[in-house]
C-alpha positions in Angstrom: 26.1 153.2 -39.7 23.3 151.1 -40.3 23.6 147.2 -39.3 21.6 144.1 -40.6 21.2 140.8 -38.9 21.5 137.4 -40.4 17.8 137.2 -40.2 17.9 140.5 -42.2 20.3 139.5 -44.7 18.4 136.1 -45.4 15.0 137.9 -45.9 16.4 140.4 -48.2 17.9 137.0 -49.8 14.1 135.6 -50.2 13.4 139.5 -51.6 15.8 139.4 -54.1 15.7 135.8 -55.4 14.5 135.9 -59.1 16.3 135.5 -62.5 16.0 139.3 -64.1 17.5 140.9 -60.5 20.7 142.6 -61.2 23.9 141.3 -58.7 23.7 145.9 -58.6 20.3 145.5 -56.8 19.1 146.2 -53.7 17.0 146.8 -50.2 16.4 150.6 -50.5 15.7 152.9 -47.4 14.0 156.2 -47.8 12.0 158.5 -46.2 8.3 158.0 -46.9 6.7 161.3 -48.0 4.1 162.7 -46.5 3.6 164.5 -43.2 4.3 161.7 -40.9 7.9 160.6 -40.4 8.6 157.1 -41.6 10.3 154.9 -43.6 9.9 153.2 -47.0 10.9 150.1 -47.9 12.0 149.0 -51.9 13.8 146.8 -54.2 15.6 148.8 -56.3 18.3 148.4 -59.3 21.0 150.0 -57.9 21.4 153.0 -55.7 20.4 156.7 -56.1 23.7 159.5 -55.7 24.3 160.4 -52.6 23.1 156.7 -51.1 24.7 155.0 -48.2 25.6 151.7 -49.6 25.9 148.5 -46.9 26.5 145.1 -47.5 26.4 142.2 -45.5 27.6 138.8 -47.2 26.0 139.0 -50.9 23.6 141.4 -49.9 23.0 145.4 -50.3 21.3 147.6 -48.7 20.5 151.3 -49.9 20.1 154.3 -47.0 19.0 157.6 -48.5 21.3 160.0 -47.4 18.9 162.3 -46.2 17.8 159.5 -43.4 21.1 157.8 -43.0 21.8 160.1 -40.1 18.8 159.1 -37.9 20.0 154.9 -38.7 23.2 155.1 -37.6 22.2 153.4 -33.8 20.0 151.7 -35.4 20.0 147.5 -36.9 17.8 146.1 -39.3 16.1 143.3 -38.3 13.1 141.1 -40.2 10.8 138.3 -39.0 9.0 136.0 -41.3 5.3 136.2 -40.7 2.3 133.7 -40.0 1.4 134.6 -44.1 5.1 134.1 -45.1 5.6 137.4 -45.3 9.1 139.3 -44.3 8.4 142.3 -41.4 11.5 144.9 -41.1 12.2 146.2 -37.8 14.6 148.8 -36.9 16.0 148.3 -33.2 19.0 150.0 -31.5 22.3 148.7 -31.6 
């Protein structure tokens, strides 16, 4: 299964701070259509059927079930940019 780090959690945190965010919401993982494999990031409301739900303190993340598979190695890590900006990387565990 999918694992976050703290530096994870507390980005998603900074992502999901805001007064109309339901406690439901969450990071979303899904595949990113289109003919290259890769990954697409989104807040959502709450997850899809069939999602792999992880949480981590008071936060959720969202794994489409389709790509859960490929995650399960793998940890979630983010950075905060030069801009202030949060980066995701996925690294093994």
């Amino acid at each position: 299964m999918l694992t976050l780090t703290d530096n994870a959690v507390m980005a998603i945190r900074d992502l999901m701070a805001g007064d109309n965010i339901p406690d439901e919401a969450g990071l979303r993982l899904a595949a990113k259509p289109g003919p290259e494999a890769s990954l697409e990031l989104s807040l959502v409301s709450a997850p899809q059927a069939g999602d792999q739900v992880i949480e981590k303190a008071d936060t959720r993340v969202f794994v489409e079930a389709e790509v859960a598979p490929a995650l399960d190695d793998k940890t979630l890590d983010a950075e905060l940019g030069a801009e202030g900006q949060h980066t995701f990387t996925l690294m093994r565990q």
